[in-house]
VOPAGU-2260 file (C-alpha; in pm, 1 decimal, decimal comma):
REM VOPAGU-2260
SITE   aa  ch    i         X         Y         Z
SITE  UNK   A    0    5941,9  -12802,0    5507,1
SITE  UNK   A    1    5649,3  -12706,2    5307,7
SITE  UNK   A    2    5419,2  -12914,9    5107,0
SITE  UNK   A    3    5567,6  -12782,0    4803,6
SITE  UNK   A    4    5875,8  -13011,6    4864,2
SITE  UNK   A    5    5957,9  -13218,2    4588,5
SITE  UNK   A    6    6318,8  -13337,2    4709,1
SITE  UNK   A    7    6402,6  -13663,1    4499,2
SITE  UNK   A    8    6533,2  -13942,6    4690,7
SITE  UNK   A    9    6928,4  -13822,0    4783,6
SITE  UNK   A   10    7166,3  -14041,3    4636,3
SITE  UNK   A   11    7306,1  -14141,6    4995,1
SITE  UNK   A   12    7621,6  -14073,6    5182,8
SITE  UNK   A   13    7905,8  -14254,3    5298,4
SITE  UNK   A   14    7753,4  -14622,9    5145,4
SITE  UNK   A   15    7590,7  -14798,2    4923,4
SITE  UNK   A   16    7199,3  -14690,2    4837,9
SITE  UNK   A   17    7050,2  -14923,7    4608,2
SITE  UNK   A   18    6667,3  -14881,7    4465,3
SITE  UNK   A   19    6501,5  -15190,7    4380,4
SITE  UNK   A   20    6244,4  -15221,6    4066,8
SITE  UNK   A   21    5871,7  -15232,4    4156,4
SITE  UNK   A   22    5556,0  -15212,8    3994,4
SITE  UNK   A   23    5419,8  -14896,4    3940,9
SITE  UNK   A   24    5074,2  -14843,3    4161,3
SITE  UNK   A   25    5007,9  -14553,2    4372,1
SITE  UNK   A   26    4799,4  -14789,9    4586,6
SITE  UNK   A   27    5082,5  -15029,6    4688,9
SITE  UNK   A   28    4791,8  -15326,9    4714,3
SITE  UNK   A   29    4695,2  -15481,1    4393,1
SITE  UNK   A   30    4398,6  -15744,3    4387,1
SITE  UNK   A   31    4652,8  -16007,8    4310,5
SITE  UNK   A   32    4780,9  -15999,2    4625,9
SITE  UNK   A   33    4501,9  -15935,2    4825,0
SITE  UNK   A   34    4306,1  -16208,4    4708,7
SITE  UNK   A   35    4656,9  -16448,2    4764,4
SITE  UNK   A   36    4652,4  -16414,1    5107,4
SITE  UNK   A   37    4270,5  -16396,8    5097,3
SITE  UNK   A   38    4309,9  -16751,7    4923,5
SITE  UNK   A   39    4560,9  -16895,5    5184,0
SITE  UNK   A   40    4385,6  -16724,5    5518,4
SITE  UNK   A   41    4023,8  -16861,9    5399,3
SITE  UNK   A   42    3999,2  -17117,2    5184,8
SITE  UNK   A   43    4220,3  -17360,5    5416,4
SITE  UNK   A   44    4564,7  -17388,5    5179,1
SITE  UNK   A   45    4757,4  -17533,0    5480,3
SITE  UNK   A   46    4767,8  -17837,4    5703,8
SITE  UNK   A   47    4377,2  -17940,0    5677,4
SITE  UNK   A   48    4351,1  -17728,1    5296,2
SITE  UNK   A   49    4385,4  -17810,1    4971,2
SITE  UNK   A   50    4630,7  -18124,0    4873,8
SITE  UNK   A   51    4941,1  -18017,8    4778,5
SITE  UNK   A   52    5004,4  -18295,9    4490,6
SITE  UNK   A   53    4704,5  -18115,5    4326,7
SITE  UNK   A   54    4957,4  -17860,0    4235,2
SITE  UNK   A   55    5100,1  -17919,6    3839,7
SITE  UNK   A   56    5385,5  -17733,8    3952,7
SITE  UNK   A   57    5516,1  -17957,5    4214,5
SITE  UNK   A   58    5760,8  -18296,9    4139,0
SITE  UNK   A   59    5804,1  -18544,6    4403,1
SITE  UNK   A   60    5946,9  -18790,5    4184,5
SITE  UNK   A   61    6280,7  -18726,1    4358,1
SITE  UNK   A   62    6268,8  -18488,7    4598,2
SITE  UNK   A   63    6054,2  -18167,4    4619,7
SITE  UNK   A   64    6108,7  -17951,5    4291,4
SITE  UNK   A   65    5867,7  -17665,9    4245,8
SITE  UNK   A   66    5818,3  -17500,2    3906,5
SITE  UNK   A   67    6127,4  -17683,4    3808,4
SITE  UNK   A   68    6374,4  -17557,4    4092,7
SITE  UNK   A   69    6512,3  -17860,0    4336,8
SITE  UNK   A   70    6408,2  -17740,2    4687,6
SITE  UNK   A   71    6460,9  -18068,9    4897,4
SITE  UNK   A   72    6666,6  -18363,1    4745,3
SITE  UNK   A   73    6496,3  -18753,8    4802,8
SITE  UNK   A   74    6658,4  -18767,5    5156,9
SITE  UNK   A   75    6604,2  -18409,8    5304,3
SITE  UNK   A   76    6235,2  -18458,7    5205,6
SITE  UNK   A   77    6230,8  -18823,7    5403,0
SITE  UNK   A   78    6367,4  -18705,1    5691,3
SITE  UNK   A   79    6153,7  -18407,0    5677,3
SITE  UNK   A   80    5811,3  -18588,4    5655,3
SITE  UNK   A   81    5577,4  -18573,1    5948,0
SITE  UNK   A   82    5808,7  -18286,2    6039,2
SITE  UNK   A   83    5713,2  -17888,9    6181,5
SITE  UNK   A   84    5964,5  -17639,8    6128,7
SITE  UNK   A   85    5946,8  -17351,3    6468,4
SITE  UNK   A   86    6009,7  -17031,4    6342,0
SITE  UNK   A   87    6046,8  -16694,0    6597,5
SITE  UNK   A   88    5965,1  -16318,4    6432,5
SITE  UNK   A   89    5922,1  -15967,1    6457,3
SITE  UNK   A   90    5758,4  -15937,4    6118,3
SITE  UNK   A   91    5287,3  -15908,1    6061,9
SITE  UNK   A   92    5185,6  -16250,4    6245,7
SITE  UNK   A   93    4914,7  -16238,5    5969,0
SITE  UNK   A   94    5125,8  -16242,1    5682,2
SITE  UNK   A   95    5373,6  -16482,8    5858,0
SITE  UNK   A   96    5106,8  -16703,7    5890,7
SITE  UNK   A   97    5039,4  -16712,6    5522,1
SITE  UNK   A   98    5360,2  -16799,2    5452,7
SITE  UNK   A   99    5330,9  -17095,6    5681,0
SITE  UNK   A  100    5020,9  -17216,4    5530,5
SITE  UNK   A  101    5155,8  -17185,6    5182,9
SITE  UNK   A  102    5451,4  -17376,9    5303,8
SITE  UNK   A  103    5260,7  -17639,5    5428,2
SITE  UNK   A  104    5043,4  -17635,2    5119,1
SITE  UNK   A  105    5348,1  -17685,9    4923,5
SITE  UNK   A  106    5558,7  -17921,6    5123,6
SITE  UNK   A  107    5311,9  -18099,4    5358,1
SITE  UNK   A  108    5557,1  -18003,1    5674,1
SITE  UNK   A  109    5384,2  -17831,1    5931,5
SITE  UNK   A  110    5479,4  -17454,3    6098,7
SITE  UNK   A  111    5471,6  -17321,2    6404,1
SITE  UNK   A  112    5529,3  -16929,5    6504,1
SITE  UNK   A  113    5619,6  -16749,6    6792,9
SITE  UNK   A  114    5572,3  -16375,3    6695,4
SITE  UNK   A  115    5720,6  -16086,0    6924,3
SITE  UNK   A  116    5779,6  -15713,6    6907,7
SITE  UNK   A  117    6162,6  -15691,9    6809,2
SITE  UNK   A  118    6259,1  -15561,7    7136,3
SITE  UNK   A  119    6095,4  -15875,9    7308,4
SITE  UNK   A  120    6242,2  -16122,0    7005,8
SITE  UNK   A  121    6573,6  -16040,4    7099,9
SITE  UNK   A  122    6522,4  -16072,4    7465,6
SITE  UNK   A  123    6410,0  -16365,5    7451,0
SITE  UNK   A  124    6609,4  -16568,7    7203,9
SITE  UNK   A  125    6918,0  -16442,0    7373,0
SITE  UNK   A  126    6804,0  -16537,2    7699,1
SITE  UNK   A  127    6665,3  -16889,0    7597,2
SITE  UNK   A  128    7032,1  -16935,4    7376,5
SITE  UNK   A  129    7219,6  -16843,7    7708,0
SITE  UNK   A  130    7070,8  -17159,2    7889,4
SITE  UNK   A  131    7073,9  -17367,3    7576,1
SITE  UNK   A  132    6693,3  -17352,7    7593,1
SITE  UNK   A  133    6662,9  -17192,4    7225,9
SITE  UNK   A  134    6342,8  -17344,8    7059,6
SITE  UNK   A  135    6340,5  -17157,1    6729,3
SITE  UNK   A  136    6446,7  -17320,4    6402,3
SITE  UNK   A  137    6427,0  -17019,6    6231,4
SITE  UNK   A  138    6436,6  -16662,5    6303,4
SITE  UNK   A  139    6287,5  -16335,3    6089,9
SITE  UNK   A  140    6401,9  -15993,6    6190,6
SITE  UNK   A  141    6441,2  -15623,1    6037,8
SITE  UNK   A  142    6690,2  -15534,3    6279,4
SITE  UNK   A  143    7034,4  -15570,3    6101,2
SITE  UNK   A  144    7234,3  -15515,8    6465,4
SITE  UNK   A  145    6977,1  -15779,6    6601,5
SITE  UNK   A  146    7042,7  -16034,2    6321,1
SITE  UNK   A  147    7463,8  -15936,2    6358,9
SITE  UNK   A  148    7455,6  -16020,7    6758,7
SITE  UNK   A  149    7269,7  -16332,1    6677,0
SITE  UNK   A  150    7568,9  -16436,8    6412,1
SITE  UNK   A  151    7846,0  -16341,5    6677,5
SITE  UNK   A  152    7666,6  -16543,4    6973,8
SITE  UNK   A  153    7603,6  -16808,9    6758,1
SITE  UNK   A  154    7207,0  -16841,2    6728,2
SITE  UNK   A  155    7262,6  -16818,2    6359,9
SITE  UNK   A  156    7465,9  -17056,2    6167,7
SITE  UNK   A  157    7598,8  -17081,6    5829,4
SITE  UNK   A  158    7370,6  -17296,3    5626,7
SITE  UNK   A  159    7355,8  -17378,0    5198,5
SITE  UNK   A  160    7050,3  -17377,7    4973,7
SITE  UNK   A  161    7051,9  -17623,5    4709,5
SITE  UNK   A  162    7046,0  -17285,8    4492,9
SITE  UNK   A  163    7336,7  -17126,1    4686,5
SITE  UNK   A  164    7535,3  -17015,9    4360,0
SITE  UNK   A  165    7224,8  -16797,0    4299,5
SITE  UNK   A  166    7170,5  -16633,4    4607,1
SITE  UNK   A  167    7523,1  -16548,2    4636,9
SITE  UNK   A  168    7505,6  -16394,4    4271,2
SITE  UNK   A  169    7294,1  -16137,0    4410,4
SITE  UNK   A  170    7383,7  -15802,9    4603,4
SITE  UNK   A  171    7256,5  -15788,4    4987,5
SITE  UNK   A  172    7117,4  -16172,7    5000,8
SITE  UNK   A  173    7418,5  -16371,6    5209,7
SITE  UNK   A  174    7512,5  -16130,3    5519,5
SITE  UNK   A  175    7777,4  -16169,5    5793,8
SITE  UNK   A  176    7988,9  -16474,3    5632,8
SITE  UNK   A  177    7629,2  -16656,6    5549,7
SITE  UNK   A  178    7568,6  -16641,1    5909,5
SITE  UNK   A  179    7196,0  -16536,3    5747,4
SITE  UNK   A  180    7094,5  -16393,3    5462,1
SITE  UNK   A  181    6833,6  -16091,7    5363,5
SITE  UNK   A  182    6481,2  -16269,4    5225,8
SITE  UNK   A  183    6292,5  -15999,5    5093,7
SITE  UNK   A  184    6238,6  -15647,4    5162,2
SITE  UNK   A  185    5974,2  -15473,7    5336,2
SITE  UNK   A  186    5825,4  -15125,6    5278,4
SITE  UNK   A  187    5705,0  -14840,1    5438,3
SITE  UNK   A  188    5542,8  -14553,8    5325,1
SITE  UNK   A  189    5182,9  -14339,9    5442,6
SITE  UNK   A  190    4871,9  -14536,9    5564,0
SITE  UNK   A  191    4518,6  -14366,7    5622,4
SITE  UNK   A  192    4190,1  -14459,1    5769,1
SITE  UNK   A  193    3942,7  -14482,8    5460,3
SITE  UNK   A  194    3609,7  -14413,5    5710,9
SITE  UNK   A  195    3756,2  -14035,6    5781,0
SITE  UNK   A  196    3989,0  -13967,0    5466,4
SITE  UNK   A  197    3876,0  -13961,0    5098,6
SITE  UNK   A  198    4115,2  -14073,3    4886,7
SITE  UNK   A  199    4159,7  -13714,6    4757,4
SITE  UNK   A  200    4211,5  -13576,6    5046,4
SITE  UNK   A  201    4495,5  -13848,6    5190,5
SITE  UNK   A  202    4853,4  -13706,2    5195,3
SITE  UNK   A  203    5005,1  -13798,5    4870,2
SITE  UNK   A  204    5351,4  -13753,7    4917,0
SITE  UNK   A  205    5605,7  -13728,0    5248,3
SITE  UNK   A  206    5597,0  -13348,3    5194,0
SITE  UNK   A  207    5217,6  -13335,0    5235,4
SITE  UNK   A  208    5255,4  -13563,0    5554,6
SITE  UNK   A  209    5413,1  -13305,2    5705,9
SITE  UNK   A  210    5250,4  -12945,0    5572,6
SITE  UNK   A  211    5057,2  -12937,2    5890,1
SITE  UNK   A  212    4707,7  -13088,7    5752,8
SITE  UNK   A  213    4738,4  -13386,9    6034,4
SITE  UNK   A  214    4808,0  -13173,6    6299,6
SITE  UNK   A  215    4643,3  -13387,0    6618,1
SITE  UNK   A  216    4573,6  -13642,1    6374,2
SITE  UNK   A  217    4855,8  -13783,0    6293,3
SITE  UNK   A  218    5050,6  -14112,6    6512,7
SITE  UNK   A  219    5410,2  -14296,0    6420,5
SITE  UNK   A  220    5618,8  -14579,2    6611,7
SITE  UNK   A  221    5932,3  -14465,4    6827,0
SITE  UNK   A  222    6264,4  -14480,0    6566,8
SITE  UNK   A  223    6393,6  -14721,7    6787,5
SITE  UNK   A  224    6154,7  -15001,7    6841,8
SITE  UNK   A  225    6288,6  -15165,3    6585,7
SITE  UNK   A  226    6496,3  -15202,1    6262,8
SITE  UNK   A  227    6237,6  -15066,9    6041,3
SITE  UNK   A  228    6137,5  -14766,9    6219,0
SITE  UNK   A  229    6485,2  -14691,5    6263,4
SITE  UNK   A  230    6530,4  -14730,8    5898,5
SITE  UNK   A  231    6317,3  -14537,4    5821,6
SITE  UNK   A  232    6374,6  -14234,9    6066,7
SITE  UNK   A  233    6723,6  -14234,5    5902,5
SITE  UNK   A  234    6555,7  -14264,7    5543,1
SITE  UNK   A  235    6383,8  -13951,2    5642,7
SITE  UNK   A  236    6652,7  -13715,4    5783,4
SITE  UNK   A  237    6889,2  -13849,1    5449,3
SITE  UNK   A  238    6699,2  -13749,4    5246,3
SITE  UNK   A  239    6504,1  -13441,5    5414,9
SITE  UNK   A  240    6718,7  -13293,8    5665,7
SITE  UNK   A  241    6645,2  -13353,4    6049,4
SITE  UNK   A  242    6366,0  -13032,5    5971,2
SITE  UNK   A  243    6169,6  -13340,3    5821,4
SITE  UNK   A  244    6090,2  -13436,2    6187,2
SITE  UNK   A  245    6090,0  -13117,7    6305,9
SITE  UNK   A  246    5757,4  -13047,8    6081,8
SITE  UNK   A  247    5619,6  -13421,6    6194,6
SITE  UNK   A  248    5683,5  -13312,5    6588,7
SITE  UNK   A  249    5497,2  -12986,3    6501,4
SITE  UNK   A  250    5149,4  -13245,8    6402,0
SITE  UNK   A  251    5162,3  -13307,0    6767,9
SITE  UNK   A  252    5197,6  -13699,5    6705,7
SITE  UNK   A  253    5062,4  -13961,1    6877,1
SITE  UNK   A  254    5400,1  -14183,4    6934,4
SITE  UNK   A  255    5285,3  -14556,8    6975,4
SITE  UNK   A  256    5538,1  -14838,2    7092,4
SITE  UNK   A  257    5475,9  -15107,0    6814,5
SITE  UNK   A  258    5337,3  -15135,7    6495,1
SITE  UNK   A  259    5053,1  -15320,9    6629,8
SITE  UNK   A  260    4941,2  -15043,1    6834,6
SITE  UNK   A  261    4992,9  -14788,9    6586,1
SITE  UNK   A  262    4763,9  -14982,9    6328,6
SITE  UNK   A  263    4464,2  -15059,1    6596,9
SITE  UNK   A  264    4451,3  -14687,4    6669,8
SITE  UNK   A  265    4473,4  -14598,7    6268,9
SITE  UNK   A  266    4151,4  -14873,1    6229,7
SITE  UNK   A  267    3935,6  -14741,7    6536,2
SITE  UNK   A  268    4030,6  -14370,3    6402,2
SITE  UNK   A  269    4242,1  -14310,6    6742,9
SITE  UNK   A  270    4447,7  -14118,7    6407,2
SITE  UNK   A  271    4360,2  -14034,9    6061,9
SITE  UNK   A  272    4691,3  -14076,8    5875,5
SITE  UNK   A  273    5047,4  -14266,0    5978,2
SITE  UNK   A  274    5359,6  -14356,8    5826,9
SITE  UNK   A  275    5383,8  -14757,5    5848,2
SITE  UNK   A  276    5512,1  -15074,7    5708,0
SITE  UNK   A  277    5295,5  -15156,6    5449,1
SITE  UNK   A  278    5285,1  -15530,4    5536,5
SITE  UNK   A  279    5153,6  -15456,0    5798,2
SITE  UNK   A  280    4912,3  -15270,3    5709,4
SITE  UNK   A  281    4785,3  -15526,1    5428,5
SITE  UNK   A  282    4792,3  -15781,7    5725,2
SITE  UNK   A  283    4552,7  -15495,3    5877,3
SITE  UNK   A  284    4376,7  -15448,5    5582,9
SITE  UNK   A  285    4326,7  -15860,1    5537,9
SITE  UNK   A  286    4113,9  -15864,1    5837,4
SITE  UNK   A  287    3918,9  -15592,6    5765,4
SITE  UNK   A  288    4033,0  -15308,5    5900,8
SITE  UNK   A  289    3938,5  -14972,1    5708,0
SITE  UNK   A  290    4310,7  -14864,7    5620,4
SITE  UNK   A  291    4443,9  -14783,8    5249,6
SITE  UNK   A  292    4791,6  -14707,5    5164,0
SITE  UNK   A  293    4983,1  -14467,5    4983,0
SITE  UNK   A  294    5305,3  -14464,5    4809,2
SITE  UNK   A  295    5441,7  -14118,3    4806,2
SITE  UNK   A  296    5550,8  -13915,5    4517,5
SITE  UNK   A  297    5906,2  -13885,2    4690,7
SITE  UNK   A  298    5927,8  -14273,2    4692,7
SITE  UNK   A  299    5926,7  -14542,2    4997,7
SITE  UNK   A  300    6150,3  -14629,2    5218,1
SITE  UNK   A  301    6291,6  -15009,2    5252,2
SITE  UNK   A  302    6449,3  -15247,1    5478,2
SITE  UNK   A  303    6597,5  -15585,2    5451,5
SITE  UNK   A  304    6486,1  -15888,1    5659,0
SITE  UNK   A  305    6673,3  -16088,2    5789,5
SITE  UNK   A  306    6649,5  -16448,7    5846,6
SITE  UNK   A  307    6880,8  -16724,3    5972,4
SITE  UNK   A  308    6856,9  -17099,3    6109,0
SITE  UNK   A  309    6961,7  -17194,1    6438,3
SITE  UNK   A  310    7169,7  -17478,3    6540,3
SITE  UNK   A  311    6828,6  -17651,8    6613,4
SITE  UNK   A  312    6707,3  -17624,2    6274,8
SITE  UNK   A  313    7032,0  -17753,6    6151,4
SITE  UNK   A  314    6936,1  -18064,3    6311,4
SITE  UNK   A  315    6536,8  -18072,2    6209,0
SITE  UNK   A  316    6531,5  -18124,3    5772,5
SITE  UNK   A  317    6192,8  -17953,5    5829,2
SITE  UNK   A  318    6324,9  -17658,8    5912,0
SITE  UNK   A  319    6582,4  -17689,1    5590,3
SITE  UNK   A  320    6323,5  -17714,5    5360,1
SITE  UNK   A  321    6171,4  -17421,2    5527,4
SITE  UNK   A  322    6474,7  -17236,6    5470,4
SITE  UNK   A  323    6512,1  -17337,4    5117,0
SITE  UNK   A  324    6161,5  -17304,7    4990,0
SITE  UNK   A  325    6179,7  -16932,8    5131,4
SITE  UNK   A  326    6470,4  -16870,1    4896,3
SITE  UNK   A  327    6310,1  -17059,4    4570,0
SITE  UNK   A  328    6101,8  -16902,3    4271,8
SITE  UNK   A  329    5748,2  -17015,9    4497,7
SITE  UNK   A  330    5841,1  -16910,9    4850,7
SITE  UNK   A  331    5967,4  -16542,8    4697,5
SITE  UNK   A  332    5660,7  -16527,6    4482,9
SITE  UNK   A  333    5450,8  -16543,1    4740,2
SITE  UNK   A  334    5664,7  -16291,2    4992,9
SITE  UNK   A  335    5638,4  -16021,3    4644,4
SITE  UNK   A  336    5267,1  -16122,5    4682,9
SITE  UNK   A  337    5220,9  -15990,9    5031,1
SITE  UNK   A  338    5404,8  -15685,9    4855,6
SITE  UNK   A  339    5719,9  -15690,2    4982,9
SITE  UNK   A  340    6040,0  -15709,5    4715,6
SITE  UNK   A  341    6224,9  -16022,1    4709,6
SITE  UNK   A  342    6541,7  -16057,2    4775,0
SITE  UNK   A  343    6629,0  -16282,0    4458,7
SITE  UNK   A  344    6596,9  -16022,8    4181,2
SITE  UNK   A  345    6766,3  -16278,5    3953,3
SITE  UNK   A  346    6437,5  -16444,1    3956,7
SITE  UNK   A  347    6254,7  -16162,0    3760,3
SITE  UNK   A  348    5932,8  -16150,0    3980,6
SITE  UNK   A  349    5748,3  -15827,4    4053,7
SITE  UNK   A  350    5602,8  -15745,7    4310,8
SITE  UNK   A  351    5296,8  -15484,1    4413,8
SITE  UNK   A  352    5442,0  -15115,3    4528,5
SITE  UNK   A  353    5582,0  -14836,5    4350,1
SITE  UNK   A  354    5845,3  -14802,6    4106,4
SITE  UNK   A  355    6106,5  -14805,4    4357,2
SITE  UNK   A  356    6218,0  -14835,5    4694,1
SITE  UNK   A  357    6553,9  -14687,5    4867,7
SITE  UNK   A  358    6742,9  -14955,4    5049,6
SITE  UNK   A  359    7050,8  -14785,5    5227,4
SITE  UNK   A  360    7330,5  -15061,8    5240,9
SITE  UNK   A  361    7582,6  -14855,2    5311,0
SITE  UNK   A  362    7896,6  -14982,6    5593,0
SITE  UNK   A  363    7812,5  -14737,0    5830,0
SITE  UNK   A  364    7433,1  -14816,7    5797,2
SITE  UNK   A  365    7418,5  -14925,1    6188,5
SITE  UNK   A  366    7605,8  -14601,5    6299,1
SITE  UNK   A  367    7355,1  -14437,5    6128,3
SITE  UNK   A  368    7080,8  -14622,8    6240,2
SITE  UNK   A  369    7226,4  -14551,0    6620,5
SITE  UNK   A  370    7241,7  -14138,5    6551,6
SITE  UNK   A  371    6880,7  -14161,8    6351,9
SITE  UNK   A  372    6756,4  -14291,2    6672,3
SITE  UNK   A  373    6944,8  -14030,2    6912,9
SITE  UNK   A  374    6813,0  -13733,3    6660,1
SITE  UNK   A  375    6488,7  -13871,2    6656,2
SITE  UNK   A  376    6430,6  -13887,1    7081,7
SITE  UNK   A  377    6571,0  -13546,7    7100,2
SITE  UNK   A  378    6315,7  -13392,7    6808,8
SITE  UNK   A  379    6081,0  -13552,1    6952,6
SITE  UNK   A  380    6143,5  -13530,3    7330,7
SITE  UNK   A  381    6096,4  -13904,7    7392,7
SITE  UNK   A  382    6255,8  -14034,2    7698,4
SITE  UNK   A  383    6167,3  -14395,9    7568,9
């Protein structure tokens, strides 16, 4: 692998690939967004913020309808008053907590969040389901076998948006029988530290990751932390041969357990350059840390996130509307604002990135997940 490589994205094997439409920016972070989340972090749009009737937008003449789309009917919005919908994930706590605020903004239903590492998330909420001790409402994950197991044990149940028709209209939103359904789609591509790189001078495409520049400079997360990394280990040997890795282990990484890790050793310059999600960088980024992204000329990789509603959130209308204003025209706005893709292209919203993003679909997706991992530990000689 040389940094001459200019292998386009492979058109996949054995499954379905599918490349979703983004807007074209090198720079995956457009002032838009950043000054979104800016708005909703800072200037209080949440439970003691701005009121949410100020909003032209927003009917509550019968119901909750936002920018003309029905998300709560008269009596869901009754019984959800005074409510707080609980909601576990493994996705940025930062940009989660946007979304929360918004929510609240929006609805006037308060959220709380549990975030874990995915490793820990699934521990937990299958321990706390086995004793019937299960707190969460709603639950966000990457990790496709995570969200799978949670269908078969029965932490996720089948539940309809007012706007069902619609999400069912669109490829890779309802998952295992509407046991849950994908929400949007995160990316990852290359992340740098702005205090030691110049812009010039940051790797510019997957090929130049891995031409030997970073050598001792250079940190990623283990493949199998969770379903991202593993997505994106297997996005990398699809689509560069398991040599890709080969040339990364040659930088003499720095292999970190969890994104969070990773991204407080890119912002203290522990490492100069990483491969990352970039929501979590721009959750990074949000509180100041001195980290820029980078889409690369080869493209990003993408994953779906998952998220489904628990049998306890069946019972609580706060977490429905929760649920349902996720799925609508303003919860996916704002998601596309944090730049990742939402899920409901039928909607026509854009979001910040590059001009596309390679979502592998495919049926044997988890076997391949499972072997991405295996190749991975043995380039890499992680006993992890």
């Amino acid at each position: 692998m040389t940094a001459s490589m200019t292998t386009p994205l492979a058109p996949g094997i054995a499954g379905t690939e599918r490349r979703i439409p983004m807007k074209k920016s090198r720079i995956a972070y457009s002032a838009l967004a950043l000054a979104t989340v800016l708005g909703l972090t800072a200037c209080g749009a949440g439970p003691n913020g701005a009121d949410p009737a100020a909003d032209p937008t927003r009917d509550v003449s019968d119901g909750l309808t936002i920018n003309g789309e029905l998300i709560a009917d008269a009596a869901l919005m009754a019984a959800a008053a005074g409510g707080t919908v609980v909601m576990y994930t493994g996705a940025s706590p930062e940009s989660e907590q946007a979304v929360l605020d918004q929510f609240t903004a929006e609805t006037g239903i308060g959220g709380e969040m549990t975030r874990m590492a995915p490793n820990k998330l699934s521990e937990r909420v299958i321990s706390e389901n086995a004793v019937d001790k299960l707190s969460a409402e709603i639950i966000r994950t990457a990790d496709k076998m995570m969200a799978a197991e949670f269908v078969e044990q029965g932490v996720f149940v089948p539940y309809e948006t007012p706007f069902q028709q619609n999400l069912a209209s669109v490829e890779g939103i309802v998952q295992e029988g509407n046991g849950y359904i994908t929400h949007a789609y995160g990316t990852y591509g290359i992340a740098y530290n702005t205090q030691l790189v110049d812009q010039a001078d940051a790797p510019g495409s997957w090929a130049e990751l891995a031409d030997g520049t970073w050598k001792d400079k250079f940190g990623l997360v283990y493949a199998g932390s969770g379903g991202g990394n593993t997505s994106l280990a297997a996005f990398q040997i699809r689509n560069f041969g398991e040599e890709y890795l080969a040339d990364l282990d040659a930088l003499e990484p720095r292999i970190f357990d969890s994104m969070s890790t990773q991204l407080d050793a890119l912002a203290r310059g522990e490492i100069e350059v990483t491969q990352v999600s970039f929501q979590g960088a721009f959750a990074s980024k949000l509180a100041g840390a001195p980290i820029e992204v980078v889409v690369p000329d080869e493209g990003l990789n993408g994953v779906a996130y998952g998220m489904g509603i628990t049998p306890a959130g069946l019972d609580n209308p706060a977490a429905q509307v929760f649920y349902n204003w996720t799925m609508s025209q303003a919860g996916q706005t704002l998601l596309a604002e944090q730049s990742y893709a939402p899920a409901r292209t039928d909607l026509g919203i854009e979001s910040a990135g590059a001009d596309e993003m390679q979502v592998y679909e495919g049926t044997d997706s988890t076997d391949l997940g499972l072997a991405a991992v295996d190749t991975w530990k043995r380039i890499f000689s992680y006993a992890g």
